[in-house]
N, C-alpha and C positions, 0 to 999 in steps of 0.2 A: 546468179549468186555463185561465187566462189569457195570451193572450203579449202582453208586453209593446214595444214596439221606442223606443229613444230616437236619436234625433238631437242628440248634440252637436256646435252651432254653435263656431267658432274663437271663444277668448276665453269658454265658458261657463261659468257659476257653476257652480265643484266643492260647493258648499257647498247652493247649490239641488238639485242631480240626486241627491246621495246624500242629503237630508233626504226624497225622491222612491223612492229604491233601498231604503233601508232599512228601511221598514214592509214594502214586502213581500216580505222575505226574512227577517223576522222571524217575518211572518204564516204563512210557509211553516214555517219553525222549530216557532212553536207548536202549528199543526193536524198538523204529523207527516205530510202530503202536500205536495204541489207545486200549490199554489192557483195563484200565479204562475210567469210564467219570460218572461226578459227576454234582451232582445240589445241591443248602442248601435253605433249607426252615426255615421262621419264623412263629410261631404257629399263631401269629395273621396276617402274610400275608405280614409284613410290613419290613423294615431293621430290621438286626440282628444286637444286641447292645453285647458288649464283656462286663466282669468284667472291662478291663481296659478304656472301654469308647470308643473304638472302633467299627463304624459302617459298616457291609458289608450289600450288594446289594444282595437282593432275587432271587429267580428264580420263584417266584409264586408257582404255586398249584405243590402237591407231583404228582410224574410221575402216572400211572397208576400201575405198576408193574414192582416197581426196583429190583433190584436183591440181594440191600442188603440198610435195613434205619439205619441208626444208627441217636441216643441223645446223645446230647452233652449240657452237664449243668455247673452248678457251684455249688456257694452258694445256691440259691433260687431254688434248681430243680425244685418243683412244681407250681414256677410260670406262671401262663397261662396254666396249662395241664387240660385244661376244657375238655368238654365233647367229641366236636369234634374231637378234636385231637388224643385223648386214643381209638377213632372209629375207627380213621385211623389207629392204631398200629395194632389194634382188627383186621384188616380189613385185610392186609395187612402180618399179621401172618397168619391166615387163611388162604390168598391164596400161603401161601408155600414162602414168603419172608423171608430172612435169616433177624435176627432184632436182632442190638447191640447197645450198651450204650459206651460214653466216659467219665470219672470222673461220677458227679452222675445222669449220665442220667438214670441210672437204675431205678432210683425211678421210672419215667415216666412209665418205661417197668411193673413194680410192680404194678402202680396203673391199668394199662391198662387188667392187669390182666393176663396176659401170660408166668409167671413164674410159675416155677414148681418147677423139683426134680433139674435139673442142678443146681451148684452153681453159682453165680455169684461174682462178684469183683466190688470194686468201692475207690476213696480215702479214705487213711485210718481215715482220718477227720471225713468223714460222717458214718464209716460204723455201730457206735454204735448204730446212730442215726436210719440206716435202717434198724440194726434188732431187736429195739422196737416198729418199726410202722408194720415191717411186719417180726415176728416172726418167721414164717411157711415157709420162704424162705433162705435155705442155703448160707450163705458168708462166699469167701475165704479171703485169705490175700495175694492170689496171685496177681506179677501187671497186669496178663489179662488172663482170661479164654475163652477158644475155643469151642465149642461142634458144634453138627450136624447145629444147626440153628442159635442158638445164641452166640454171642458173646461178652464180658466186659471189660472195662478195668480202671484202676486206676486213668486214668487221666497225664497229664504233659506229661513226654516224654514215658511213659509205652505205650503212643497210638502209637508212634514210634514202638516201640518191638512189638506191636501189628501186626500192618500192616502190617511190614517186615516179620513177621510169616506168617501171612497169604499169602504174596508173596512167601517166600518160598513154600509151601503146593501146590500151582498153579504150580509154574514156576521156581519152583526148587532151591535149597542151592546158589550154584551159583550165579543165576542173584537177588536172594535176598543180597546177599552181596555186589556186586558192587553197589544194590542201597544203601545199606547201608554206603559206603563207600563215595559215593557223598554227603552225610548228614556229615561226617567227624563223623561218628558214628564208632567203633570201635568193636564194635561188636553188633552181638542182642542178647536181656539179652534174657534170658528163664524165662519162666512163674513164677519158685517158687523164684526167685531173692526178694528182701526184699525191700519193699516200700519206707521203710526209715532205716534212719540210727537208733539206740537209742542214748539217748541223750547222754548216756557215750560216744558212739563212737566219738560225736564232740568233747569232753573235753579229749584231748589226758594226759597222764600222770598222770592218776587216778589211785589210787591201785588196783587190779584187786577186792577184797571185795568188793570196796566202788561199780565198776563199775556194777557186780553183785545185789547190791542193786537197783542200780539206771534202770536197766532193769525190777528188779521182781516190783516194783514201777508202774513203766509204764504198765506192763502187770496186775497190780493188780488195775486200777481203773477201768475201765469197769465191773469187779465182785465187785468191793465199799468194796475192804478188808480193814481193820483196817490197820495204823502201826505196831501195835503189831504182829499183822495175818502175814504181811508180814516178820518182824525181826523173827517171829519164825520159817517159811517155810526154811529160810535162816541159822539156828540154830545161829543168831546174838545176844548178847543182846543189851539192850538199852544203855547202858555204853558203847559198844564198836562201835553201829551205833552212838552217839552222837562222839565220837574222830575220826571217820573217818570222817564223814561231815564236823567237825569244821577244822581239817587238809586237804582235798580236796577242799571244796566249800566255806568256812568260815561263814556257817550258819548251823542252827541242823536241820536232818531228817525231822524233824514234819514242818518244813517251808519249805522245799523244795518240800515234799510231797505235801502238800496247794497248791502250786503254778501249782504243775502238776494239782491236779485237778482243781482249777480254772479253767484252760487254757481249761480243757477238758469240763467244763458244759458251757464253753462261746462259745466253739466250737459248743455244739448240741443248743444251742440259735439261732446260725448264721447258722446252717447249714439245720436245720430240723423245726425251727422255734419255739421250743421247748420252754414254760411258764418258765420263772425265776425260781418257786418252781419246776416245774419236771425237768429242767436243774441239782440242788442243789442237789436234792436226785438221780438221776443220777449217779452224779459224788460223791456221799459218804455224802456229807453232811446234817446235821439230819432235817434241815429247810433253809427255803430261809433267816429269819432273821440271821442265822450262816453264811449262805454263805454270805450275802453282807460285815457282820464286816470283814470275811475272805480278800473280797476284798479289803476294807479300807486297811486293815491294811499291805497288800500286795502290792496291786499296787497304793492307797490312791485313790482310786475311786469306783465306784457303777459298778455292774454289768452291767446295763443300757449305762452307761458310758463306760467300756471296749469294751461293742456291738459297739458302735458306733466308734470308733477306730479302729474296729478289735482288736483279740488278741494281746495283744503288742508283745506276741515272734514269730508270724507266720508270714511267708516269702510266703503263698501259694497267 
């Protein structure tokens, strides 16, 4: 038997931890023993509060020496990871606990100081966010990394692929599938499967140029390349990116472009807590005064304003 202990972070995805819960109480179900068994802690001791407003009932203080802790965050990972708590990761790595993250519990793991060379994974929301606060630590863009002790994963249903891995690895191909198959899951994805879609792939009936753009786009704001930088990587020019956007999207480059980055310095706002101006320059833009007209003039609101909304195109 396995025990399991979670730590849900204030604000963590309900949707991640039971995509996480649920294989192995399934797996317990179908072997007719008690393979797992689990308990979830709140950092402050009290009910645990979902993103969606969702309250679950504590189990009190963390076991002595479970067999495996995992963090389970959201938006605000480092909410409450005061000192106590990063003690008990400290504490708990130490005496040889396998210790993982769900969505961005990783941060927890990072601050607690017990990352190294392994890589780790986390939503791909946050991950810009977490490798400007901690540099010195590898992230993939896989949806969940495995190693000897630790283990990551993306968040959403990748905690799903997650667990079923790890069930298989225990208890073989097999009896991981038929749990997967009671989840009406279809298969378990594997590690390097892709987080998300790009945003061509939702906009079915794009030219295959235009959709090419709209990829190297995406992949080009996290390094704050110019349009230009990007039209020329692409051997495009600006006459011929301006007649594909106006024929596919019914707007030009340069504004569709804005808009991804908005989206993307409102993300590390909300996700890392990140100041208005280091948001702006983040995400390419040359000051926060640039960035807000950008916002006017895009979604006719303030920065401030989209925070509190959420991103208007995010589904997470």
């Amino acid at each position: 038997m396995q025990q399991q202990a979670f730590i849900l972070m204030p604000g963590f995805s309900a949707m991640a931890f039971f995509s996480a819960l649920e294989p192995l109480r399934i797996a317990n179900r179908l072997s007719g023993s008690e393979l797992y068994r689990w308990t979830i802690h709140d950092p402050g001791g009290g009910d645990a509060r979902a993103s969606n407003g969702m309250d679950l009932r504590t189990d009190g203080a963390l076991p002595s020496a479970p067999d495996a802790l995992i963090v389970c965050a959201g938006f605000d990972p480092l909410d409450r990871a005061r000192a106590a708590l990063l003690g008990q990761v400290r504490r708990l790595w130490r005496l040889g606990c396998r210790v993982g993250a769900i969505d961005t519990g990783v941060f927890v793991l990072a601050e607690a100081g017990i990352l190294g060379r392994d890589p780790v994974t986390l939503h791909w929301e946050a991950a810009d966010a977490f490798s400007r606060r901690y540099p010195q630590i590898p992230v993939s863009s896989e949806l969940y990394e495995r190693h000897a002790r630790l283990f990551t994963c993306a968040g959403g249903t990748a905690a799903m692929d997650m667990m079923l891995d790890e069930i298989a690895g225990t208890h073989g191909g097999a009896f991981a599938g038929a749990v997967s198959d009671q989840l009406i899951h279809d298969r378990i994805r594997p590690a390097s499967s892709p987080q998300r879609r790009s945003q061509a792939a939702s906009m079915p009936g794009l030219a295959p140029a235009l959709q090419r753009l709209i990829e190297r786009m995406e992949r080009g704001i996290g390094e704050r390349l110019s349009l230009e930088s990007i039209l020329a990587a692409e051997g495009t020019s600006r006459r011929q990116a301006e007649r594909l956007f106006r024929r596919g999207l019914g707007q030009s480059p340069a504004a569709f472009y804005r808009s991804l980055r908005i989206r993307h310095a409102i993300t590390l706002m909300e996700t890392a807590r990140m100041p208005v101006h280091e948001a702006a320059l983040a995400a390419g833009f040359s000051s926060q005064p640039v960035f807000s007209r950008a916002c006017r003039q895009t979604f006719a609101k303030s920065p401030r304003e989209l925070l509190g909304q959420g991103d208007p195109t995010s589904n997470r």
